[in-house]
C-alpha positions in Angstrom: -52.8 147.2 188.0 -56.2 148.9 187.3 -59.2 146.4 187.0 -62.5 147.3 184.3 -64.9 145.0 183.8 -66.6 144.6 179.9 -70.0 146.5 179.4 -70.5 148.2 182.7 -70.9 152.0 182.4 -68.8 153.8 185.1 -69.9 156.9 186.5 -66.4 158.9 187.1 -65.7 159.1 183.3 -62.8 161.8 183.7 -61.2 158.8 186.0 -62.2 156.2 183.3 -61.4 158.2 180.2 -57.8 158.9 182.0 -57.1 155.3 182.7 -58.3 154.0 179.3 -56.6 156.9 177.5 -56.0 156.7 173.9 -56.7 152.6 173.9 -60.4 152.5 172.0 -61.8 150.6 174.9 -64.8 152.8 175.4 -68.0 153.5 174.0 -70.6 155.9 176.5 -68.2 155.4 179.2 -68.8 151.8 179.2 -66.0 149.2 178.3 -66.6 147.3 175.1 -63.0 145.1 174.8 -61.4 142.6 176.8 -57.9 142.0 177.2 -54.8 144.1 178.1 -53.1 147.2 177.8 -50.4 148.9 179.1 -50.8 152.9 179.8 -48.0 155.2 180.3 -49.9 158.1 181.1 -50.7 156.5 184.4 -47.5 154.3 183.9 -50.3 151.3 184.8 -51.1 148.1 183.3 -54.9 148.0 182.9 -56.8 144.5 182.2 -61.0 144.6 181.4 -62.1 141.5 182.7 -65.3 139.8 180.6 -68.6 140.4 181.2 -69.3 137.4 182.7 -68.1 138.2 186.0 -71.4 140.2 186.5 -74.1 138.5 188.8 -77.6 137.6 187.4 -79.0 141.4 187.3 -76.2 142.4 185.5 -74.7 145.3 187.8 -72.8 143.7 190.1 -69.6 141.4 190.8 -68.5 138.9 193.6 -72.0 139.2 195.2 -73.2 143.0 195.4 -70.0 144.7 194.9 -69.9 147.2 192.2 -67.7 147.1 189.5 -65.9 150.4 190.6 -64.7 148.7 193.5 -62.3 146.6 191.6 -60.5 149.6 189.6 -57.8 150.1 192.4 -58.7 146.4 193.8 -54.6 145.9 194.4 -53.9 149.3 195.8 -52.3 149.1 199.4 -54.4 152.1 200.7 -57.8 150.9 199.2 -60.6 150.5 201.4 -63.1 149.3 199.2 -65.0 146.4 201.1 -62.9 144.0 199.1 -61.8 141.1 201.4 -58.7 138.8 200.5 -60.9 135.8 198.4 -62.1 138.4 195.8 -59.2 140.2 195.6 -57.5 136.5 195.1 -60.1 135.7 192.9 -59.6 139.0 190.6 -56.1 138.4 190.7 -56.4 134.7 189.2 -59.3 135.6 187.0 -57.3 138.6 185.2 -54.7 136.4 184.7 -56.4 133.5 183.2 -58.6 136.0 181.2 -55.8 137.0 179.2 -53.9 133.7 179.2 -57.2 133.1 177.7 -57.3 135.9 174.8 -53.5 135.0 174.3 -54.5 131.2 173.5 -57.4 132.8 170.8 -54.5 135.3 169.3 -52.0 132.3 168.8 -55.0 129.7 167.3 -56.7 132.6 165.0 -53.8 135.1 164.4 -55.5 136.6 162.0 -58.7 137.6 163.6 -60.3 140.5 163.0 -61.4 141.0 166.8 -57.9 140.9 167.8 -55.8 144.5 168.7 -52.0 143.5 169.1 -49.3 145.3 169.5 -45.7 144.8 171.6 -42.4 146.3 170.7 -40.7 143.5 172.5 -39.0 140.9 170.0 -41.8 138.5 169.6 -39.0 135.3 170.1 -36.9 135.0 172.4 -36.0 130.9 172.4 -37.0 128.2 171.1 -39.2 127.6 173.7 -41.2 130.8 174.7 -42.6 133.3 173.0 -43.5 136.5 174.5 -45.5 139.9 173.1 -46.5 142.5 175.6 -45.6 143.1 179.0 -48.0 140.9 180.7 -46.9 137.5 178.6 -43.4 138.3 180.1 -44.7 138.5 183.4 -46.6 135.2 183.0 -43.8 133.4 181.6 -41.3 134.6 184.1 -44.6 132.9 187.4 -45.4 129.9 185.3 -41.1 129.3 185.2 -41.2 129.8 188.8 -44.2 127.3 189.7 -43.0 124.9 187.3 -39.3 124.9 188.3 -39.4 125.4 192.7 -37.2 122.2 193.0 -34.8 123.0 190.8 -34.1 127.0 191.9 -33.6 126.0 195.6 -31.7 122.8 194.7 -29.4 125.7 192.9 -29.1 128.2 196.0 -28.4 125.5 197.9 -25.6 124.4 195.9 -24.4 127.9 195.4 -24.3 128.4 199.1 -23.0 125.0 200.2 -19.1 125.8 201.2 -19.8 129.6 201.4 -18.4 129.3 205.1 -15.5 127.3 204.3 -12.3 129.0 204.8 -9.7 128.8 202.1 -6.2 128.7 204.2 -3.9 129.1 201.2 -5.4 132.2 200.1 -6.0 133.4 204.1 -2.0 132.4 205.4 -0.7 134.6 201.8 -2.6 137.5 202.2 -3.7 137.8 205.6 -1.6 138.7 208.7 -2.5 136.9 211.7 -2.3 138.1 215.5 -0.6 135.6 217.2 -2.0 134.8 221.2 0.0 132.3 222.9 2.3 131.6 220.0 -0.8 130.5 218.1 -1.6 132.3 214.9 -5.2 133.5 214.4 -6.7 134.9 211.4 -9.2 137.6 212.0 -10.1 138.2 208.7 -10.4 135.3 206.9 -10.8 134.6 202.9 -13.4 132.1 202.4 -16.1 131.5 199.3 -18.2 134.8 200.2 -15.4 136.9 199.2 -15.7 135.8 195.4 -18.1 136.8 192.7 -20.7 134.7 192.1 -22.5 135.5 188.8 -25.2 132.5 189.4 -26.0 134.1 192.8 -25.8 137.5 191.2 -28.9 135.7 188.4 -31.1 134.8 191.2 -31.1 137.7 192.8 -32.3 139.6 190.2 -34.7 136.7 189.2 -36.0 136.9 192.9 -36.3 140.4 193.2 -38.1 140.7 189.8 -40.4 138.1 191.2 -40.8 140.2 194.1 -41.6 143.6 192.2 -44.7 141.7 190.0 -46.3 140.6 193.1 -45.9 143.7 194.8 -46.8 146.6 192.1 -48.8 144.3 189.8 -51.8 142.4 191.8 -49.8 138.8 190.8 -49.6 137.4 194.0 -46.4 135.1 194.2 -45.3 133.6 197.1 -41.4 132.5 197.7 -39.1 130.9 199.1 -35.4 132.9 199.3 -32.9 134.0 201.7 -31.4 137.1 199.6 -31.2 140.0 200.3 -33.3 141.6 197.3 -33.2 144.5 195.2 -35.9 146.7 195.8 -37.1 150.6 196.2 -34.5 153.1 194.1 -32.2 151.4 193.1 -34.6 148.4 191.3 -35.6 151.4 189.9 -32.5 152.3 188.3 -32.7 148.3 186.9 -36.4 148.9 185.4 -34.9 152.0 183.6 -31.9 150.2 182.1 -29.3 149.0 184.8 -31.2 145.5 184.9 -30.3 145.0 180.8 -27.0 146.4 182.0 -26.0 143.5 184.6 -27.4 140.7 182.6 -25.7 141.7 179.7 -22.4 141.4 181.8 -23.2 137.8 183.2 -24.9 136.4 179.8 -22.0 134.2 179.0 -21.9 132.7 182.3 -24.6 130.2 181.9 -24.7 126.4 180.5 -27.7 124.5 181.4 -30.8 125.0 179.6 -32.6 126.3 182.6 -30.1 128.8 183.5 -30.5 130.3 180.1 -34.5 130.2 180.2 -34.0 132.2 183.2 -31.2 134.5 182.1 -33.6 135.0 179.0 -37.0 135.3 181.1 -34.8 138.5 183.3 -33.7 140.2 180.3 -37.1 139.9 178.5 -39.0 141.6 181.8 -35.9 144.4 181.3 -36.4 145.2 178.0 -39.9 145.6 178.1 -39.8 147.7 181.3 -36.6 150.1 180.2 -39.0 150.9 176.9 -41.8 151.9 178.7 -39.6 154.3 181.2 -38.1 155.3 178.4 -41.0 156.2 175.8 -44.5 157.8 176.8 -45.2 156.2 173.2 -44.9 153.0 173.8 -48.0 150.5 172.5 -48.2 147.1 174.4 -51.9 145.5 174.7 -53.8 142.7 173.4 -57.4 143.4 173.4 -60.4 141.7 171.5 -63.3 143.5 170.6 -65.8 140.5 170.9 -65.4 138.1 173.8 -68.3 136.0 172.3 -66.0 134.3 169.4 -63.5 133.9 172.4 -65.8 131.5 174.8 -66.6 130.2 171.3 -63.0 129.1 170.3 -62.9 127.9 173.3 -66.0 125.5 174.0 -64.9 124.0 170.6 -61.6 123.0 170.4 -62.4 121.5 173.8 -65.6 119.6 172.4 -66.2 120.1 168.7 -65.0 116.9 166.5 -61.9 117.7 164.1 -62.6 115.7 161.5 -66.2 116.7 160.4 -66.9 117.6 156.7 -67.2 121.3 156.3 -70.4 121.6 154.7 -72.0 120.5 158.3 -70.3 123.3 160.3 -70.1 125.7 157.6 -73.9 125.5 156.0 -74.5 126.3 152.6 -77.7 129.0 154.2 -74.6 131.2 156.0 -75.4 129.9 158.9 -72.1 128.4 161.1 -72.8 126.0 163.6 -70.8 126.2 166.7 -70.0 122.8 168.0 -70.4 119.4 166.6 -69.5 115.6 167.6 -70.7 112.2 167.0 -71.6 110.1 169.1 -74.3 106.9 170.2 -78.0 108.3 170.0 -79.9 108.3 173.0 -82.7 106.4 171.2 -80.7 103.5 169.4 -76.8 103.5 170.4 -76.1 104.3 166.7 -73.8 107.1 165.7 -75.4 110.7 165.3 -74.6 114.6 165.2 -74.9 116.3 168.3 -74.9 119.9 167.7 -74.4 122.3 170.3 -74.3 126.0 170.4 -72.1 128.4 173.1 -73.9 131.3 174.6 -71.6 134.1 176.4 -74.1 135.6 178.2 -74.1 137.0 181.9 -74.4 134.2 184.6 -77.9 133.1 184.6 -79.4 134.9 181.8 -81.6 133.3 179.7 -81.2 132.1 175.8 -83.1 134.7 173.2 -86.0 133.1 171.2 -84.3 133.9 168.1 -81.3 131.9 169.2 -83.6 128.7 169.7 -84.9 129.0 166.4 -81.8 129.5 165.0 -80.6 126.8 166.7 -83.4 123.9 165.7 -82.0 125.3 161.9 -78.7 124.2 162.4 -80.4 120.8 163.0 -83.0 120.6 160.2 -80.2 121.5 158.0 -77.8 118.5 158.7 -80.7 116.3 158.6 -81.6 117.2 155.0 -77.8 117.7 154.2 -78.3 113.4 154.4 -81.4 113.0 152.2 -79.8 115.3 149.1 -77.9 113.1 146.3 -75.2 115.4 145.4 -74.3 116.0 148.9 -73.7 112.2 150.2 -71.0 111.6 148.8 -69.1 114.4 151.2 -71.2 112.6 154.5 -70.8 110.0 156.8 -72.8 107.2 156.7 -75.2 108.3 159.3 -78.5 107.1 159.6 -80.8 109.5 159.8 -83.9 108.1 158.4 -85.4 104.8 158.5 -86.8 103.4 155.6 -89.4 100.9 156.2 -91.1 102.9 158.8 -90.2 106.9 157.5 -88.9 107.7 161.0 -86.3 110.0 161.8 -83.4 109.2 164.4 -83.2 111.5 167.1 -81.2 114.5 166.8 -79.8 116.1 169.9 -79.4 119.9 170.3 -77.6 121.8 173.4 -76.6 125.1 174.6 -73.5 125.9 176.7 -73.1 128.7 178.9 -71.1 129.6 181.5 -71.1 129.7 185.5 -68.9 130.9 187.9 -68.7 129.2 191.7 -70.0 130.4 194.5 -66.5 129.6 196.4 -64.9 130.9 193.2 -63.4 127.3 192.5 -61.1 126.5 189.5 -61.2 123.0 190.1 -64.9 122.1 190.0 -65.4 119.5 186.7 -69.1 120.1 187.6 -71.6 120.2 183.9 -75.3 121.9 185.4 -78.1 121.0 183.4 -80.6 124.0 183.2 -84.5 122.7 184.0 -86.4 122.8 180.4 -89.1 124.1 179.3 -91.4 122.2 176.9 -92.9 125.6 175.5 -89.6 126.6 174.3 -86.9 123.3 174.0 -89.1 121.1 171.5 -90.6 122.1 168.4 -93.0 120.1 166.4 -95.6 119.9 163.5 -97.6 117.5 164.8 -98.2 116.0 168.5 -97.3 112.5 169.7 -94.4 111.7 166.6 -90.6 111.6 168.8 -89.6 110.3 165.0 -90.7 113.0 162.9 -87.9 114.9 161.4 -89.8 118.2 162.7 -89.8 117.1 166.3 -86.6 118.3 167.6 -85.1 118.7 171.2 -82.9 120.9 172.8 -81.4 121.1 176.2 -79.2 123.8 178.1 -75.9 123.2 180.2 -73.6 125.9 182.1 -69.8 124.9 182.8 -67.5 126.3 184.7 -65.7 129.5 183.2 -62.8 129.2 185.5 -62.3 125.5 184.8 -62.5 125.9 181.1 -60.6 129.0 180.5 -57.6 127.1 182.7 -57.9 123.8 179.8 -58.4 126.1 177.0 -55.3 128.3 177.6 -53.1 125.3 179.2 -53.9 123.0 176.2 -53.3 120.2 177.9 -54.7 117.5 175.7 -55.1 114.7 178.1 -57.1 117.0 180.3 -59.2 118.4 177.3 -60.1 115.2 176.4 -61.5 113.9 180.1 -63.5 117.0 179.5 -64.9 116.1 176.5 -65.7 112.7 177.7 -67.6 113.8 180.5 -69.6 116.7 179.1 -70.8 114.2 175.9 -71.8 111.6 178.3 -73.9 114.1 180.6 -75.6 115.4 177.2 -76.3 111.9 176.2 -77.6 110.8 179.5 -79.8 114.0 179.8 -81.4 113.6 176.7 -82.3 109.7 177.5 -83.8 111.2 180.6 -86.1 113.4 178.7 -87.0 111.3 176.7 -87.3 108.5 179.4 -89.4 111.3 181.2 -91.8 112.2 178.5 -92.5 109.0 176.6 -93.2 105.1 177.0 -91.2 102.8 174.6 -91.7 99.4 173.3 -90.8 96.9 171.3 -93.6 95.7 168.9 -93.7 92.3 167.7 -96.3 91.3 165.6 -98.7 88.0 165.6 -99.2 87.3 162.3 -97.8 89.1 160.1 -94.5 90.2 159.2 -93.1 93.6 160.6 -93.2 95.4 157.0 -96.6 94.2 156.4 -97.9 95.2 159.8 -95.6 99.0 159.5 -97.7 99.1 155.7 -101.3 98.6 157.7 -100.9 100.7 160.5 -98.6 103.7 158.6 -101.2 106.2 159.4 -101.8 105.3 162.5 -98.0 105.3 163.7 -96.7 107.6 161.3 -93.9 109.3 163.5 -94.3 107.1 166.8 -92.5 104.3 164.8 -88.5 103.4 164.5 -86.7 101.0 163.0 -83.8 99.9 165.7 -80.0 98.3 164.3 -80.9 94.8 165.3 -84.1 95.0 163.2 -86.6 95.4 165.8 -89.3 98.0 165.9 -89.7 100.4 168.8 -92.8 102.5 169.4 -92.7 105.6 171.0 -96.0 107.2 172.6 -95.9 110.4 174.5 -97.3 109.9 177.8 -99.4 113.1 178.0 -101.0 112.6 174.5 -104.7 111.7 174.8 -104.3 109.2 171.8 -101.9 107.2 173.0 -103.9 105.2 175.2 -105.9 104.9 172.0 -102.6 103.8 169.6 -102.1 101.3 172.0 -105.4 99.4 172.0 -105.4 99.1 168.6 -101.4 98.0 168.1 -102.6 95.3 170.8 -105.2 93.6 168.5 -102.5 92.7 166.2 -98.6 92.9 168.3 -97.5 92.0 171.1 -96.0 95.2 173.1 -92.7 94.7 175.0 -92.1 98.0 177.5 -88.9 98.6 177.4 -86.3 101.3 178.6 -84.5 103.2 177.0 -80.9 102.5 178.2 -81.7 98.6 177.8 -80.8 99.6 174.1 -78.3 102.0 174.1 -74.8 102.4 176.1 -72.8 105.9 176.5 
C-alpha cells in the first residue's frame, strides 16, 4: 500500500506520476483528492491521506518527517526513520480516512466531489455492502473484531474429537499387528481423516486475514493454530482458485455467520481474481474536496435536524454550516447557535473574510425574525426585547481540527482557541452587549481522529454524548467571555415603574439594557468602557443595582 498525503508537492514526479497513473489525483505534482484507488500498473492500492495530517508550517507530518517518508511507509525493507507508532498511526488513520469518505459517499450519493467506481457487485447480503477493494477488506477486519468469540468457539468445536479414534471404521479397514496375542492398530481412522468443509472455510478466512496484514499495511493480529495458505499457491487463490474452493463448499453452511463469512471470502476473491485478471480494472473512491467532507461530518454530529430551511439555506446564497438551539448564555432562553467548520491545517488560523462571512450568517437569522412574511416559517425565538430594544445574545463558533500529540483516538477533549477582541467581536458602537450589531464569535479544535471514528461508525448514542458535550463547552465559554468582559446587574427602580424608568433613561442605556423571562431588567456595562463608571452613577440616583452573575440566571 503506497501512502500520499493531500496538497504536498513531491519532488520525484516520475515516481509520483507512476504511482498515481491515470487516476486525476495530481495537479503540479502535488495531490489534490483524498480517498482511494487501486493501481494495476504497480498492482498497488494507493490511499492520499487529508491534508490535515501536516504540522503547523505545513510541510511536514508526525513531527518533522516529510511526507515522502510515508509513500513506502509499510514496505519490509524501508528504512525511512519511521518508528512503529507512526507507522501504527498511518495505518489507523488511512483506514479511518476512507471509512470516512465511504460514510460521505453513502449520506450524499450524489455528490459532485465524489469519483466512484468498483466492478465488484455493489450487494452482496442483506447486511453489507461493499464497492472497491478496500470496503472488502474492511468488512472482512471489522467481521473479525466484532466476531473473536464466536470464530474460536467454532475451531474449538471443529477440533474437539479430532483425536478420537473411530474403532468400527479402524477394526474393518485396518489390519492390526498382533504382539502378545493383543491386536494393535498402527494406523488408526479417527476424525482427522475426514473432510471438513468448515475447517476448510476458516482456513481460507485466516489466511486471507493473514495476506491483508502482511501485503496491505492493515495490521491484524490473530489468534489460529492452522496451518495457512500462503506464498504461491495463495497466489493461485488470488488469481481464481480461491472463487474455485468456496464455490465447492457454498452449500455447506447454515448459520448466519457462517454465510457472512463464506460471503466476506468470496467477495475479497472476486475482487482480487479481477484485478490479476485485467490491467483495466477501475476500483477507487476519491473526493476532490475534503472540505465538504469535515463539513458533512461536524454536522450530522452537531447540527439540529429539524431547523427550517431558510436559516441554513439563506435567501443571500449564503449556506450556513452548523446550527442548534439551545439556552442563551445571557438569559437561559432558547437561541441559534451557529457554527462554522474550518478544514484547515493543524493550527492555522481563520481568514478575515471567513469572520466576516461568518458574523453574516448571524445578522441574517436575526433579521430572518423581525420580517412579517417570514415568521410564520420560524420558531418562536426571541430575539428582540421590546420594552427596552435589546437584542438577545447570539453566539457564533468555529470548529477545526487537531490531531494528538500521542496520536490518540479516544481523547473526547473540545480546545478552546484564546480570542482576540480585534477580530471575534464586531460592533457599531462601544459599551451595547444588546445591540443587534454587537456580535461574538469564538474558535474550538476537536479531535479529527475521534470524530472521523463517530462519523463513520454512526453510532447514535455516541454521537449524541458528543453533541452534548461540545454544546455545553460552547455555552459555557461564551458565559465566560462575557463573564470576563462585562459587569451585570439587575436594576430595580425606586419610584417608578420599570417601563417608565427604560422610557427616561433610553438614551442613556440604549444597548446595555435587556429584558430577562421573569420580567426583570439586567444591565450590562463593559468593564473597560470609560462611561460605564459614568452609566452607573446616574442609574444609582433613581435604581437600586443588584450585581449579579451570569450563571445565577441561566443553566446549560
Amino acid at each position: 500500500m503506497k501512502i500520499l498525503v493531500e496538497e504536498h508537492t513531491y519532488s520525484n514526479a516520475t515516481q509520483i506520476n507512476e504511482i498515481c497513473g491515470n487516476f486525476n489525483v495530481l495537479q503540479d505534482n502535488k495531490v489534490s483528492k483524498v480517498g482511494y484507488f487501486f493501481n494495476p500498473t504497480i498492482n498497488d492500492c494507493v490511499i492520499c491521506l487529508p491534508k490535515v495530517i501536516k504540522d503547523a508550517a505545513g510541510t511536514t507530518v508526525l513531527g518533522g518527517l516529510s511526507p515522502e517518508n510515508l509513500i513506502n511507509i509499510f514496505s519490509e525493507d524501508e528504512d525511512n526513520q519511521i518508528n512503529e507508532i507512526q507507522r501504527e498511526f498511518v495505518r489507523n488513520f488511512s483506514l479511518w480516512s476512507y471509512r470516512t469518505i465511504s460514510t460521505f459517499h453513502k449520506l450524499n450519493p450524489q455528490s459532485s466531489i465524489v469519483s466512484y467506481a468498483s466492478s465488484t457487485r455493489d450487494k452482496i447480503d442483506e447486511n453489507n455492502t461493499y464497492g472497491t477493494l478496500l470496503d472488502v477488506i474492511f468488512a472482512i477486519v471489522q467481521f473479525y473484531n466484532k466476531n473473536k468469540d464466536y470464530l474460536i468457539y467454532t475451531i474449538k468445536n471443529l477440533h474437539r474429537g479430532n483425536d478420537r479414534i473411530n474403532w468400527r471404521k479402524t477394526i474393518s479397514n485396518k489390519t492390526p499387528v498382533f504382539q502378545d496375542n493383543v491386536p494393535i492398530y498402527i494406523d488408526a481412522i479417527n476424525k482427522r481423516k475426514q473432510i471438513n468443509f468448515d475447517e476448510e472455510l476458516m482456513i481460507i478466512f485466516y489466511s486471507t486475514i493473514s495476506y491483508i496484514s502482511k501485503n496491505l499495511g492493515i495490521r491484524i493480529i490473530t489468534e489460529y493454530n492452522y496451518e495457512l495458505i500462503s506464498g504461491a499457491q495463495f497466489e493461485a487463490y488470488l488469481e481464481g482458485l480461491g472463487l474455485t474452493r468456496l464455490k465447492a463448499i457454498k452449500y455447506k453452511y447454515f448459520s448466519d455467520k457462517d454465510i457472512q463469512l463464506w460471503r466476506l471470502c468470496y467477495a475479497f476473491f472476486e475482487k482480487t481474481s479481477q484485478i490479476e485478471a485485467s490491467n483495466n480494472i477501475e476500483d477507487y473512491l476519491l473526493v476532490s474536496d475534503f472540505n465538504q467532507v469535515f463539513e458533512s461530518m461536524i454536522d450530522v454530529l452537531i447540527s439540529d435536524k429539524d431547523l427550517p430551511d431558510i436559516l441554513k439555506n439563506q435567501e443571500d446564497g449564503k449556506i450556513v454550516d452548523h446550527i442548534f438551539r439551545h439556552n442563551s448564555p445571557i438569559d437561559g432562553q432558547p437561541i441559534y447557535y451557529i457554527g462554522d467548520s474550518k478544514y484547515y491545517s493543524i493550527g492555522r488560523n481563520i481568514e478575515d473574510k471567513s469572520l466576516y462571512k461568518q458574523f453574516t450568517y448571524a445578522k441574517n437569522i436575526i433579521q430572518y425574525h423581525f420580517i412579517t412574511k417570514k415568521r410564520n416559517k420560524l420558531e418562536s425565538i426571541r430575539y428582540r426585547d421590546n420594552l427596552t430594544e435589546g437584542y438577545n445574545f447570539t453566539p457564533n463558533f468555529f470548529i477545526s481540527a487537531y490531531i494528538p500529540s500521542e496520536l490518540n483516538y479516544d481523547s473526547t477533549e473540545i480546545k478552546e482557541r484564546k480570542f482576540d477582541d480585534n477580530k471575534h467581536r464586531i460592533s457599531h458602537f462601544e459599551n451595547r452587549l444588546f445591540d443587534r450589531d454587537t456580535l461574538w464569535l469564538t474558535h474550538f479544535d476537536v479531535n479529527l481522529l475521534f470524530i472521523m471514528m463517530l462519523y463513520a461508525e454512526n453510532d447514535n448514542i455516541s454521537q449524541s454524548s458528543f453533541k452534548s458535550e461540545l454544546i455545553i463547552k460552547v455555552f459555557k465559554s461564551f458565559q465566560d467571555i462575557l463573564t470576563a468582559k462585562y459587569d451585570f446587574y439587575i436594576i430595580s427602580a425606586k419610584e417608578k415603574s420599570l417601563e417608565v424608568f427604560v422610557k427616561t433613561h433610553f438614551m442613556l442605556l440604549n444597548g446595555k439594557i435587556y429584558t430577562l423571562a421573569n420580567g426583570a431588567l439586567l444591565l450590562a456595562l463593559e468593564k473597560d468602557a470609560d462611561e460605564s463608571d459614568r452609566v452607573r452613577t446616574i442609574v444609582k440616583k433613581n435604581a437600586d443595582l443588584t450585581s449579579i452573575k451570569l450563571a445565577e440566571i441561566t443553566t446549560t
